[in-house]
C-alpha positions in Angstrom: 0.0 0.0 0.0 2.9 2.3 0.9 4.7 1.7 -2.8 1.1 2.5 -4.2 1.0 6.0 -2.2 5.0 6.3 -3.2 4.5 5.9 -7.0 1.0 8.7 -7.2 2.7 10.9 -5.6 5.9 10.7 -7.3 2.9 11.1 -10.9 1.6 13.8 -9.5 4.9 15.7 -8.5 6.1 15.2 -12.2 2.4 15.9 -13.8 1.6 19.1 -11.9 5.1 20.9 -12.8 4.2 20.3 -16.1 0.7 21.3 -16.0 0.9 24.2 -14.4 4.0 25.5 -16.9 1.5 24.8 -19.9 -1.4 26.5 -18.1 0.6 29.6 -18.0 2.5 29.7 -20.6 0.0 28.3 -22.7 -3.6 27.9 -21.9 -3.5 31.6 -19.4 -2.4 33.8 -23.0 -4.8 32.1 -25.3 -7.5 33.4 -22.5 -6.1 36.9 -22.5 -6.1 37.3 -26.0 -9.6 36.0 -26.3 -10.7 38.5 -23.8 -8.7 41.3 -25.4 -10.3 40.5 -28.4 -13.7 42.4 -27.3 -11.6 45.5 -26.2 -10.0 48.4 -28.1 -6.9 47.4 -26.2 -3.8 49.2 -28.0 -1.1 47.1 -26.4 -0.2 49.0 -22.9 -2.4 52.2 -21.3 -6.5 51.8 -20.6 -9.4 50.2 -23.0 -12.5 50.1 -23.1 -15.0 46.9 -24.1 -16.2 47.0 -28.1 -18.4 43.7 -27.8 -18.4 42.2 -31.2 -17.1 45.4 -33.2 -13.2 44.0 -33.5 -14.5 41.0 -35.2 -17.1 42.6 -37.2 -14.7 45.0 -38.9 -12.5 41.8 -39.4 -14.2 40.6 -42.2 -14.4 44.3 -44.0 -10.9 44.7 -43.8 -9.4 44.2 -46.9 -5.3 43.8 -46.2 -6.3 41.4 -43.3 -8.1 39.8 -46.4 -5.0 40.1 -49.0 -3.2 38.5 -45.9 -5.3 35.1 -45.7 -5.5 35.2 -49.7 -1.8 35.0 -49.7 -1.4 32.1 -46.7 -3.8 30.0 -48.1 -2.0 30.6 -51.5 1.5 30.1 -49.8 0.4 26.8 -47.4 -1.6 24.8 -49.8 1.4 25.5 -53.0 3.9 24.4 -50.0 1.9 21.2 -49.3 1.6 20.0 -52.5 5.1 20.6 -53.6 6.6 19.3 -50.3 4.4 16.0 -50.3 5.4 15.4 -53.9 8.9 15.7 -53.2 9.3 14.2 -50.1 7.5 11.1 -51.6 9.6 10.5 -54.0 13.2 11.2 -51.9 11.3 8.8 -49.7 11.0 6.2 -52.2 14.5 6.5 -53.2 16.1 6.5 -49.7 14.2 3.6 -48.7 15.5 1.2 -51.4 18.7 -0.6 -51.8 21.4 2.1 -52.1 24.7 2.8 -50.8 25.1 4.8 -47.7 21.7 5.2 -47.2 22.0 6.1 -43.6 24.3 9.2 -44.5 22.0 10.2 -47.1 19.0 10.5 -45.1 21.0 12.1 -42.1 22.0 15.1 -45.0 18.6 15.3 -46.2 17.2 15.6 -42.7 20.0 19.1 -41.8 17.5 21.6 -43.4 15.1 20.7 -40.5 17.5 21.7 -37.4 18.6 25.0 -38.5 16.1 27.9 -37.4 13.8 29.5 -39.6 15.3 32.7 -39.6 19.0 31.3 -39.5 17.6 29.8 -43.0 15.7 32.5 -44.1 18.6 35.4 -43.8 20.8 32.9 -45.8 18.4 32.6 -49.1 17.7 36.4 -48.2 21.5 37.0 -49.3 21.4 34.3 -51.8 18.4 35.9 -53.9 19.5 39.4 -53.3 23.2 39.0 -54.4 24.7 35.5 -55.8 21.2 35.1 -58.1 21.2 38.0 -59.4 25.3 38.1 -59.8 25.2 34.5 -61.8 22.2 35.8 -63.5 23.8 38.4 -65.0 27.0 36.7 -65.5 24.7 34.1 -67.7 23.0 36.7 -69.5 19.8 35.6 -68.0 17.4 38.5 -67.5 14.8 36.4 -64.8 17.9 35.1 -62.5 19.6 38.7 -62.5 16.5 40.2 -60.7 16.0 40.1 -57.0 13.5 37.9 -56.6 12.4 39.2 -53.3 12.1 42.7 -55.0 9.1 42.2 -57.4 5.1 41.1 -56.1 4.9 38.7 -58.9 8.2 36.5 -57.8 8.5 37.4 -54.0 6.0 34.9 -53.1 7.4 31.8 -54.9 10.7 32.5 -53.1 9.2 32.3 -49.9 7.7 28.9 -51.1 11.1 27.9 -52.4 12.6 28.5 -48.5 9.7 26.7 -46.6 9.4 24.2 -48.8 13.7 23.1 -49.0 13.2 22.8 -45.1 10.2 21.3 -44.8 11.0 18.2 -47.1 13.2 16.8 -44.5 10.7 15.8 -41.5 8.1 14.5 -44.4 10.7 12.8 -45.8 11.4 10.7 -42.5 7.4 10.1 -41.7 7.2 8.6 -45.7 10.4 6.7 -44.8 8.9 5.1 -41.9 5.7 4.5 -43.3 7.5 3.0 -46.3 9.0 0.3 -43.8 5.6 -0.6 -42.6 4.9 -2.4 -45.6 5.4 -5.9 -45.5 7.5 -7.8 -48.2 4.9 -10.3 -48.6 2.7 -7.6 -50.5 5.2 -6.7 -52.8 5.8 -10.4 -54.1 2.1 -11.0 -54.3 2.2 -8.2 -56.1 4.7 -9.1 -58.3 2.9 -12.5 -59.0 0.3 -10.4 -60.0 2.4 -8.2 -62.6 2.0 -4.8 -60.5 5.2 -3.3 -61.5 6.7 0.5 -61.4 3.3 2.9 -60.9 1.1 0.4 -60.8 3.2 -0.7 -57.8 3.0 2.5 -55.9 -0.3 3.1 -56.9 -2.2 0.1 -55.9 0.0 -1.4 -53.2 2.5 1.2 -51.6 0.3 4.0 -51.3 -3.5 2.2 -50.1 -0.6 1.1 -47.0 0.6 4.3 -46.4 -2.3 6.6 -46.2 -2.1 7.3 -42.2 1.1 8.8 -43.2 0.1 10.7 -45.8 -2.5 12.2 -43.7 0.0 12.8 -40.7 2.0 14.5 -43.5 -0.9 16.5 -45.5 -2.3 17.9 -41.9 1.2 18.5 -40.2 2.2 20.4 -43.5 -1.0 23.0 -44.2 -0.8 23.3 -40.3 3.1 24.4 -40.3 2.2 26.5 -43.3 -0.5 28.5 -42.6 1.4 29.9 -39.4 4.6 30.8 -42.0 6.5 33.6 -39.6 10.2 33.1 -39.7 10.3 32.8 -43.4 8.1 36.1 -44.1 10.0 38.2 -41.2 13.5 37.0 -42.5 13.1 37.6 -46.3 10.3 40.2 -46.6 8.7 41.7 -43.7 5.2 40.9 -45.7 6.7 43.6 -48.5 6.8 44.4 -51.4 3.7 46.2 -51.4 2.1 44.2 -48.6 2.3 41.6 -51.3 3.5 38.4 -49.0 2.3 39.5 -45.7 1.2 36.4 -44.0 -1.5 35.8 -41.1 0.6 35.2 -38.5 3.5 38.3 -39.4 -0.1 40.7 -40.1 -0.7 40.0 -36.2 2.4 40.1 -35.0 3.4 43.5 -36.9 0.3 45.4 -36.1 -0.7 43.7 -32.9 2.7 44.7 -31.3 3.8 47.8 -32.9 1.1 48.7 -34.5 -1.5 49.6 -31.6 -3.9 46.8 -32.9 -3.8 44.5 -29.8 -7.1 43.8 -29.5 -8.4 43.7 -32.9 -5.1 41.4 -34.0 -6.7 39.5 -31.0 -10.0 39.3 -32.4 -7.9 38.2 -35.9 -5.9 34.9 -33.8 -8.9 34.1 -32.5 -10.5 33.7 -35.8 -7.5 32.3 -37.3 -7.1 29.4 -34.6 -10.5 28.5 -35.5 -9.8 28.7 -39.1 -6.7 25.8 -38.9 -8.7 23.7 -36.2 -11.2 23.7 -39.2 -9.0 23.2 -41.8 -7.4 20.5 -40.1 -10.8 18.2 -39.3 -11.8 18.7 -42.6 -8.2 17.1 -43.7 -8.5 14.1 -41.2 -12.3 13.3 -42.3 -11.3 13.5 -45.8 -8.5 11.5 -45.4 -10.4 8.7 -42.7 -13.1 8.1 -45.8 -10.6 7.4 -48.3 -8.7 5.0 -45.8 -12.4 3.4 -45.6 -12.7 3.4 -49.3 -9.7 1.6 -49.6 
């Protein structure tokens, strides 16, 4: 009986640490923003309660507008492109090459540096060698700053979070990819399913609960794209690649927007939780289908 006591309360001294920590640091803000979000609150001094107002003027604003136009443009080109490629270095990796430990330990570096640590490199890379091998080449697209024009500013973005991302899908495919037994191949083989045919009617019908982690995981990471955006553009130019998350951050902070860039999280948490079951249903009835 004494062990019994011994072992709850030794649970509850390493659970309530932990809870605690994630109450305030986590659960305690998302209350105070919610709150704020029915004030004029500016950020620091007095406010006043606006009921419903910050959210009403919300949906009649149109750069907060622009700002979702561009995520959703941003996370589901990102997601598609990632998947695709991560798929494929997936299916590569996980067959019978040389040094395929080494390889996948390479592929996988993207993913530990930071955001921003990545995103000031390619800054310098697309403001000065690009342009410099561009014009070296004679080639009038590479010798402009890509970052510097609303029609290409965008796709660069894509191009950073999408080299960084590929690692971690990469690793999810792999280890879905090892999942599937030997047997089905052979049978499948017996069969003549060879090449797409293969992939198609065997490897992928087994590795559709990692597709879905992947597909959910990726619009999720996507549509909260910060480091990328404050690293390479600042949302410029022209407010052209100003993303959700940097539109609350600039204006909520700085900007003397606190509570209606409360009002905006607010809507934009529910927006991904959305997103997100959507995704998983989808993805449950094609598993059933299958």
């Amino acid at each position: 009986m004494g062990k019994g006591n011994d072992r709850k309360r030794t649970f509850l001294l390493i659970t309530i640490p932990v809870v605690v920590l994630f109450f305030v640091f986590n659960t305690l803000p998302l209350i105070k923003g919610f709150i704020y979000s029915f004030t004029n609150f500016k950020g620091y001094g007095s406010y006043e309660w606006v009921g419903l107002r910050n959210y009403i003027d919300l949906f009649g604003d149109a750069r907060v507008g622009r700002s979702y136009l561009f995520t959703f443009k941003y996370a589901i080109v990102c997601t598609i492109i990632v998947n695709i490629i991560s798929l494929i270095l997936a299916l590569g990796l996980n067959g019978r090459i040389k040094f395929k430990s080494a390889l996948r330990g390479i592929y996988f570096l993207p993913n530990v540096l930071g955001g921003l640590v990545v995103g000031y490199i390619f800054s310098f890379i697309f403001t000065y060698i690009l342009p410099a091998v561009g014009t070296a080449i004679g080639s009038d697209f590479l010798s402009r700053n890509m970052l510097s024009s609303t029609s290409t500013a965008w796709f660069a973005i894509v191009i950073v979070g999408a080299w960084q991302s590929v690692a971690m899908n990469t690793i999810i495919y792999i280890s879905g990819l090892q999942t599937v037994p030997e047997d089905v191949y052979e049978a499948g083989s017996l069969d003549g399913a060879t090449g797409w045919k293969k992939f198609r009617h065997l490897t992928f019908p087994l590795i559709i609960p990692f597709f879905t982690i992947n597909m959910v995981l990726c619009m999720k990471n996507f549509l909260m794209v910060f480091d990328q955006i404050m690293a390479l553009t600042k949302g410029g130019p022209a407010q052209s690649t100003e993303s959700i998350s940097y539109l609350i951050y600039q204006n909520g902070m700085s900007g003397g927007q606190f509570g209606f860039q409360s009002a905006n999280a607010v809507v934009f948490f529910v927006v991904i939780v959305a997103v997100s079951v959507f995704q998983l249903s989808a993805s449950s009835k094609k598993e059933e289908q299958l």
